[in-house]
N, C-alpha and C positions, 0 to 999 in steps of 0.2 A: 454758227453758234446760236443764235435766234430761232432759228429750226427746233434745235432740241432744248432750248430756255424756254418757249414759248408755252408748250403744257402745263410744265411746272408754273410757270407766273400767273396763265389764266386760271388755274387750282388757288392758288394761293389770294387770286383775285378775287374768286367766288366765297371762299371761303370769308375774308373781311366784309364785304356785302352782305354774308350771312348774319354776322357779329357784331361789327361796326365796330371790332377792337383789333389791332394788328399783332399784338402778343398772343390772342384766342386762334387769333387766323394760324398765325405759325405753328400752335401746338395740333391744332385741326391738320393743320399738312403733314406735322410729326406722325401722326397719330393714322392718317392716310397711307403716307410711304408705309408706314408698320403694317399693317393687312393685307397693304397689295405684295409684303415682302414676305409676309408669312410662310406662305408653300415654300417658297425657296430657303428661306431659314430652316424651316424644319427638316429639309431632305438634306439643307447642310448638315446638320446635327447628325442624322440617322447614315450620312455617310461618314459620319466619326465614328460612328460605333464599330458601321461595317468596317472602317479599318481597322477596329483595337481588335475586331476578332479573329482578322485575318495574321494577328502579331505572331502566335506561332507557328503557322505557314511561311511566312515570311524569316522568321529565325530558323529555319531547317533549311530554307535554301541559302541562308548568309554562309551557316555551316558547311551546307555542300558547297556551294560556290563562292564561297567567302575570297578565296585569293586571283578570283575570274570575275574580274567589276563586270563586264560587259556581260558575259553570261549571266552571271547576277539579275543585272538590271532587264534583260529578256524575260528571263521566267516570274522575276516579280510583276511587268506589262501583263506577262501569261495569263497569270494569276488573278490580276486585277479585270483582264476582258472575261474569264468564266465568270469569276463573281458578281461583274458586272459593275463595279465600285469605280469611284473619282474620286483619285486621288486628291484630288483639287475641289470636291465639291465640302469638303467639311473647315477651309478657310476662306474662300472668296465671299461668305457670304457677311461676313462678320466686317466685312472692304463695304459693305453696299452703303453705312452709315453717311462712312466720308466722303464717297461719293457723292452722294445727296447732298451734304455739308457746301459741298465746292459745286454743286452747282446751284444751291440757295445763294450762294454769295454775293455772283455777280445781282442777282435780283434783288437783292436787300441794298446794293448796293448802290444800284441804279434803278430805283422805284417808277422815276418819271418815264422812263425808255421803258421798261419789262411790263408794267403793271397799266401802264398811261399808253403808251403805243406813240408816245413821243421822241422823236429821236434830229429833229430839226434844232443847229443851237440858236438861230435864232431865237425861237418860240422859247428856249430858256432863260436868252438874257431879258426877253419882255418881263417873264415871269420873277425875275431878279430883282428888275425893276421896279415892277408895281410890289413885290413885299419888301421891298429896300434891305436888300441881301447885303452890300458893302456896309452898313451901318449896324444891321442887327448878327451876322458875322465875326463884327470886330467884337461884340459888344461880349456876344457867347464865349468866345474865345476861341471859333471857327479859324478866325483868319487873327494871322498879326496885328495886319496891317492893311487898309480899305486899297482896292487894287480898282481896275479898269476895266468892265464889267463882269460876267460871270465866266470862271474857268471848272470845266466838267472832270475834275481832277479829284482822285481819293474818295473824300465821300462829301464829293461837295453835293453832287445831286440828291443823295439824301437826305442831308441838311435843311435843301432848298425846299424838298417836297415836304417838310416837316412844320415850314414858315406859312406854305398852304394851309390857312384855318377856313371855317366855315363862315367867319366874317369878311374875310377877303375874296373871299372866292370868285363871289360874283365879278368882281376886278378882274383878277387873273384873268377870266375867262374872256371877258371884253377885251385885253391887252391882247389876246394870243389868236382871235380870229377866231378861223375855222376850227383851228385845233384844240381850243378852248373848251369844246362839248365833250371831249374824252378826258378833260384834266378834275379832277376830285380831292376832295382833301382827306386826309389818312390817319387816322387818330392811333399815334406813336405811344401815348398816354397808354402804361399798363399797370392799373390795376389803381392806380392814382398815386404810385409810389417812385418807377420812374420812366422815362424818355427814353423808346428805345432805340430812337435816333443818335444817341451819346453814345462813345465809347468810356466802361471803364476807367478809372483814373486809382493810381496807388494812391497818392495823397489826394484820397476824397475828398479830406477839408477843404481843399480850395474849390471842389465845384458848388455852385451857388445855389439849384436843386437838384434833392435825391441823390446827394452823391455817395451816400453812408449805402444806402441799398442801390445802388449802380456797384461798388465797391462789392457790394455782398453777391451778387450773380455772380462770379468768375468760381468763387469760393464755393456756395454750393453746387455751384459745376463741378469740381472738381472734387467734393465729399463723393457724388453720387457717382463716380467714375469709379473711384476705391470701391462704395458699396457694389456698381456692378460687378465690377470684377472678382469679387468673393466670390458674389451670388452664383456665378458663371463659375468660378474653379471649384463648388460643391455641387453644383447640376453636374457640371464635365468630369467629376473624379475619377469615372471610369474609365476614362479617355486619355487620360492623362496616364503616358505609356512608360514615360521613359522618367529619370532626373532630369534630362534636357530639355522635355516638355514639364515642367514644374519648374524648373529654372526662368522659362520662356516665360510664364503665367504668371510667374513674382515680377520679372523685369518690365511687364504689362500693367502688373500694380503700378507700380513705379512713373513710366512713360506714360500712360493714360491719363492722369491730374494734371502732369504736366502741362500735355497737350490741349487740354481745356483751361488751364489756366494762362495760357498765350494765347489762346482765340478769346477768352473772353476779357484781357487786357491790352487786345490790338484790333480789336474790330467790334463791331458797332453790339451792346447790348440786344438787338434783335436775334441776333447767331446766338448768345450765350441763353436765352432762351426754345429755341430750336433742340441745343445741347443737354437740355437740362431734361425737356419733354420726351428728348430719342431715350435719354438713359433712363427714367420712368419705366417709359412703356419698354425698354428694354428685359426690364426686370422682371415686367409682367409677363412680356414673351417666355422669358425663359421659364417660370413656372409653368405656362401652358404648355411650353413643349416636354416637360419634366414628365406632366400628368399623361399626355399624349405616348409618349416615346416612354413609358413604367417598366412595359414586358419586354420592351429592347435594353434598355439599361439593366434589368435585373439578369438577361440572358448574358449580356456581355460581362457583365460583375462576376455570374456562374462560368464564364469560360476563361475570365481571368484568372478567378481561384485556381480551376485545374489546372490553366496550364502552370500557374503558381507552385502547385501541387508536383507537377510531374516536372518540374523544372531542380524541384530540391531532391525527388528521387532521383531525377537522371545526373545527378552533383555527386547524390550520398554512394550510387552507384558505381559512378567512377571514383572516386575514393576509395570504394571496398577494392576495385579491379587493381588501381594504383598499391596498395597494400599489399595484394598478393604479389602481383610482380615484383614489390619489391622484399618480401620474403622469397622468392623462386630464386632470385638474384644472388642473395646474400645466400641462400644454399647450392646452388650452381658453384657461389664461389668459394663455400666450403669444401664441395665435393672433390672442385680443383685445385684445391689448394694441396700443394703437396707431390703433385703432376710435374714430368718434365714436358718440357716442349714438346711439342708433334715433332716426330721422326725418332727421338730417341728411344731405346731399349727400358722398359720399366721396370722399375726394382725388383732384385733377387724375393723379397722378402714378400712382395705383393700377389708373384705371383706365385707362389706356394698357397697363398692364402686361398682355398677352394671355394664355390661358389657359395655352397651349403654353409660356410662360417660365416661369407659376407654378406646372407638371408638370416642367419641366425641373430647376427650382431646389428640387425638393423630396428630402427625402431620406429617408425612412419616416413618419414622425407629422410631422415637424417641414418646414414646406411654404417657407422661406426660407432652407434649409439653406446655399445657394451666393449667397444674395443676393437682396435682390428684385427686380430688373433683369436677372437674370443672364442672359447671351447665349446663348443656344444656337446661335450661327453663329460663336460667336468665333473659331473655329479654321477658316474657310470657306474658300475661294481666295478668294472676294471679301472677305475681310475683316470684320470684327468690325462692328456698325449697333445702333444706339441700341435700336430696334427691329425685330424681324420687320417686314417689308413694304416697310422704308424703304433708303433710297438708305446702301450703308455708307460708313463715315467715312473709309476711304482704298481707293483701288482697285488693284491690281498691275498694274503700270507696264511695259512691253516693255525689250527691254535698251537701246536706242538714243536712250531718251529722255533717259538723261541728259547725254547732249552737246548737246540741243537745249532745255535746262533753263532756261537764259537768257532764252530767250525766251519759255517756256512759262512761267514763275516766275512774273510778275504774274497770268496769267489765272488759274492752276491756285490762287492762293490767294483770288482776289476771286471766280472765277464760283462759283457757288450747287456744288452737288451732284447738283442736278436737272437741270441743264443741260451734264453733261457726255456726256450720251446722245447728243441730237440733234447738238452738235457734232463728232461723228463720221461721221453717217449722211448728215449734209449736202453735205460733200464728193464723197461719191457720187452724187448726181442730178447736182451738177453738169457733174462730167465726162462725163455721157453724153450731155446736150443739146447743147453746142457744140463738139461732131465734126465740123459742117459748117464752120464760119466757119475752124476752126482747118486744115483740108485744102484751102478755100480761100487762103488766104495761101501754104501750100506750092506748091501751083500756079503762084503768082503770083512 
């Protein structure tokens, strides 16, 4: 663990050496992690892009392989090693805060070990000793109750290294020996407002100084948390793909104040300054990455639209296809409507009906539009007929017939239809055979 605290402490060491203030120091380390984080933040970003552009590739294979999860998730890999994208690189980077966070802790926490290079307890209860830790403890409201020398517990060594002034100093350092040339005093003092050796307290009134603005770091911790987070869901709006990801982004509102506002009323005012300076310069990141990352947000914005675009034709499209099918349907089930079963004999009546009537009588899809019978001689000079082929049901009459109607009445309603042909043509043969007999009599 010392291994990997140990950079971080000696950073954070140099940096108060620079200042000689420990809230300056910490916002310097904020401000450090930030730059050295930068590259990685931004290719986190630019791998959020690449994945919102890859959303309609990705929605063609859900479609194709939607009900084959395994398949699925192959081609989506596929997909992701051609384009060359991580999956993973567009959240881990937004993790590297707390990261950071939890590993300041231990150091803020244990200043004399991280910062001191002290880690002998004796050399700390000397140092107890010579600043009368049991008495000025009880007095802070450190401790309850004066105990039996010093226990390295919570944040007790904080505390301790806090009691370290520049008038004591030279004490300590005589009381602790050898080890005494590495021990310094830490000026916790920020800004001359408050101690950021203290934690937070709700009922500030009872802390004796700076407890009104000890009280107020958690609080603006947590404004600046909500402002991040806007700031971040109008940078990302591109990105934000789904309702489940804007879902995700409000619940982040939400949980992110919180989460600053329990580190900065369970743990020492130094964190809640840390907190305060990540979310700053957070802010500021994300505008540089804004300006940086313009032609990639404005390409992915334009690839959103179309597929925006083509996602409401490929909608309106099947809707239109949905419509006709079910127009085909409901005339499918016109056409058979009126059908016996397969196997049976069809109607006397149907099939008289010849093709040429059931072409006539049609009218686009719908094939009985004029009737099933319907005549296509109705309007003939001979007159309208049951059927093509047959004899029609009335014939057009000469003008003189009907003065000879009388007589013609009975025949013309009893003879058939069929038989008014030949009684026509009959009367012609026979006037030409008996020419002779009738110009014999003239003779005679």
């Amino acid at each position: 663990m010392d291994i990997i605290l140990t950079p971080f402490s000696w950073l954070l060491e140099v940096f108060y050496n620079f200042c000689g203030s420990y809230g300056l120091a910490l916002i310097l380390f904020a401000l450090v992690v930030k730059v050295v984080l930068f590259p990685l933040s931004l290719k986190g970003k630019r791998s959020m892009i690449q994945m919102n552009m890859l959303q309609g590739q990705m929605q063609k294979l859900q479609k194709q392989y939607g009900n084959n999860r395994e398949r699925y998730n192959e081609e989506v890999q596929k997909l992701y090693a051609k384009e060359k994208v991580n999956p993973m690189g567009g959240c881990l980077w937004s993790f590297i805060p707390l990261i950071i966070l939890m590993v300041l802790y231990p150091i803020i926490r244990e200043p004399i070990h991280y910062m001191m290079g002290i880690t002998d307890g004796g050399v700390l209860n000397a140092i107890a000793e010579v600043v009368n830790w049991n008495t000025v403890a009880v007095d802070m409201g450190w401790l309850k109750e004066a105990g039996e020398g010093f226990a390295n517990t919570a944040y007790n060594q904080l505390y301790l290294a806090s009691l370290i002034t520049p008038e004591n100093l030279e004490a300590v350092r005589a009381a602790t020996g050898e080890a005494g040339s590495q021990i310094f005093s830490i000026n916790f003092d920020f800004l001359g407002l408050v101690d950021l050796s203290q934690i937070p307290q709700l009922k500030f009134w009872e802390v004796e100084h700076g407890g009104f603005a000890l009280f107020l770091l958690p609080v603006i911790s947590a404004g600046l948390s909500v402002v991040f987070s806007l700031v971040s869901m109008k940078t990302n709006a591109v990105n934000q793909q789904s309702s489940q990801t804007n879902s995700t982004m409000k619940s982040m509102m939400i949980v992110s104040p919180l989460i600053s506002l329990w580190i900065g009323f369970s743990m020492p005012a130094a964190l809640c300054i840390y907190w305060i300076a990540n979310s700053l310069f957070s802010m500021i990141q994300e505008f540089i990455c804004g300006k940086l990352l313009k032609k990639d947000y404005e390409k992915a914005a334009q690839m959103k639209a179309e597929r925006e675009r083509l996602e409401k034709e490929e909608e309106k499209e099947q809707r239109r296809k949905a419509a006709e099918e079910r127009a085909r349907r409901i005339e499918e089930e016109k056409l058979n409507r009126g059908k016996k079963k397969k196997g049976e004999k069809k109607p006397a009546d149907d099939d008289k009906i010849p093709g040429s009537v059931k072409e006539a009588s049609r009218v686009g899809l719908r094939q009985y539009a004029r009737g099933r019978a319907y005549d296509p001689y109705r309007y003939s000079e001979d007159g309208p007929t049951v059927y093509p082929g047959e004899a029609p049901i009335f014939t057009k009459k000469p003008a003189a017939e009907p003065e000879q109607a009388p007589e013609a009445e009975t025949p013309a309603v009893e003879a058939p239809v069929e038989e008014t042909a030949p009684a026509v043509e009959t009367p012609v043969e026979e006037n030409v055979q008996p020419d002779a007999p009738a110009g014999e009599e003239t003779k005679e």
